[in-house]
C-alpha positions, 0 to 999 in steps of 0.5 A: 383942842389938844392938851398935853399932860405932865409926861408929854401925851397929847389928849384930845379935848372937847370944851362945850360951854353951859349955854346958860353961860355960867354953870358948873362943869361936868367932866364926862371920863369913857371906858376901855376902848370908847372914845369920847363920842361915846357922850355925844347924843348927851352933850347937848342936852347936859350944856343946857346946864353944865359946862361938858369936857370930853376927852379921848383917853390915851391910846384912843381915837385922837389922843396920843398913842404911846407905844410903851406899856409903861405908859398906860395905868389906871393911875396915869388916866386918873392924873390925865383927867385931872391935868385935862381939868387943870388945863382948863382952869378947874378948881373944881368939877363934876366928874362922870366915869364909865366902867374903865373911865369909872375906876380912873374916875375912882382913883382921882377922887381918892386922890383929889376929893376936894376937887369933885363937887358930885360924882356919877359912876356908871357900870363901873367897880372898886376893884377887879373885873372878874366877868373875864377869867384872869387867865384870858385875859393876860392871854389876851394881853400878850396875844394882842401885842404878837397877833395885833388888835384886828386878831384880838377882835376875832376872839373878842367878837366870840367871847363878847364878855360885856355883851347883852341882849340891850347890846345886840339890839342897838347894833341891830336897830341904832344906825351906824353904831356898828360902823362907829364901834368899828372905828373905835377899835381901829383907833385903838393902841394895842400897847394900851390894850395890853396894858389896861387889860391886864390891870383890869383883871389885878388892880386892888379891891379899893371898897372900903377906901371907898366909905371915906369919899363923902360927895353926893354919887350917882352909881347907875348900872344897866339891869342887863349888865351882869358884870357890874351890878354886884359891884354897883350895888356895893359901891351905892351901899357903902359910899356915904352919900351915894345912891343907886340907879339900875337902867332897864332895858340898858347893858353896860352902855345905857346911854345908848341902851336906854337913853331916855332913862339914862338920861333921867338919872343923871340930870336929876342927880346933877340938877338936885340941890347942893344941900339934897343927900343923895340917900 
């Protein structure tokens, strides 16, 4: 389905029903350059028990693209997220966010807590990327508008600044995913490339805002995920009632890395009782 959110982008959603027929809804949030495919050997397996909605952010896959900077924020997917559960007719949801989708997911619930039952972030931070250097990567926020998002790649295949050993095996074993991680980047806006990446890079260090989200949080991290295990680390140990999960054998997509664990983690986490404390 398509919705369309307060400033007139169009997203496209999924809505896949619990196949129990009434259980809570879990809204699956992808990160900087996925799609909401991202998701899809899950999907199944999750609506055994939940209603699941995904979606493509703006300037991904289906979505709209708009083509103004101006139009991309961290803070404007987080109000997307959020209209996309409105659409819907969500009081209230569970909300899952991988790293870009994680910090979109982060600013939704410091915005919103009552609307989030249980929280999942997934190989994601309360503040800065700093696994790039600030200066390449407001290079590469101004290349990608002069040169395109096919040069940018070229220098993003060379540097690989999220990539691990996890990573290279699933292109080399996982049939079609170098295929699908070519479609994914030919989806992509470079204004929202440009956009996003800079921001990734400045946006505020929100960790101590953090001690004030109360709701049951799942942090999961790939082991082999360099970039975020710190900042996964100090998100489980500062949130309230949140624990921490690190995926073996998983980079920073352990959903395709590590499926069987990934998946482990968070339907335990989603099937726990209301009254289980995450700690």
């Amino acid at each position: 389905m398509q919705v369309t959110v307060d400033d007139g982008v169009t997203l496209d959603v999924e809505d896949i029903p619990a196949r129990t027929g009434d259980g809570p809804t879990l809204l699956l949030v992808h990160g900087f350059g996925g799609a909401q495919e991202d998701f899809a050997d899950h999907v199944f397996a999750l609506a055994a028990t939940h209603r699941v909605i995904t979606f493509d952010l703006r300037g991904h896959g289906r979505s709209g693209h708009p083509e103004t900077l101006e139009a991309y924020s961290l803070d404007r997917v987080a109000a997307d997220l959020l209209g996309v559960a409105d659409a819907l007719g969500l009081e209230t949801f569970r909300l899952l966010g991988h790293s870009m989708g994680g910090m979109a997911a982060r600013r939704a619930v410091l915005a919103r807590p009552d609307r989030v039952e249980r929280l999942i972030l997934m190989d994601t931070s309360a503040g800065p990327v700093t696994a790039i250097h600030p200066d390449l990567m407001e290079f590469g926020a101004a290349y990608v508008l002069t040169e395109g998002m096919a040069a940018l790649k070229e220098l993003m295949d060379q540097l690989s600044p999220l990539g691990s050993e996890a990573y290279e095996r699933v292109l080399r074993e996982r049939p079609g995913q170098l295929e699908y991680n070519e479609r994914k980047w030919a989806s992509l806006s470079p204004y929202m490339y440009s956009a996003f990446l800079r921001e990734l890079g400045q946006q505020p260090d929100q960790l101590e805002l953090m001690r004030g989200v109360t709701m049951p949080t799942l942090v999961v991290v790939g082991e082999q995920d360099a970039a975020f295990l710190d900042a996964s680390h100090a998100l489980a140990t500062t949130m309230p009632d949140a624990r921490l999960v690190v995926i073996p054998g998983a980079g920073h997509s352990p959903q395709f890395e590590s499926p069987d664990a990934w998946y482990a983690a968070v339907s335990g986490f989603l099937e726990e009782p209301a009254s289980t404390n995450a700690r």
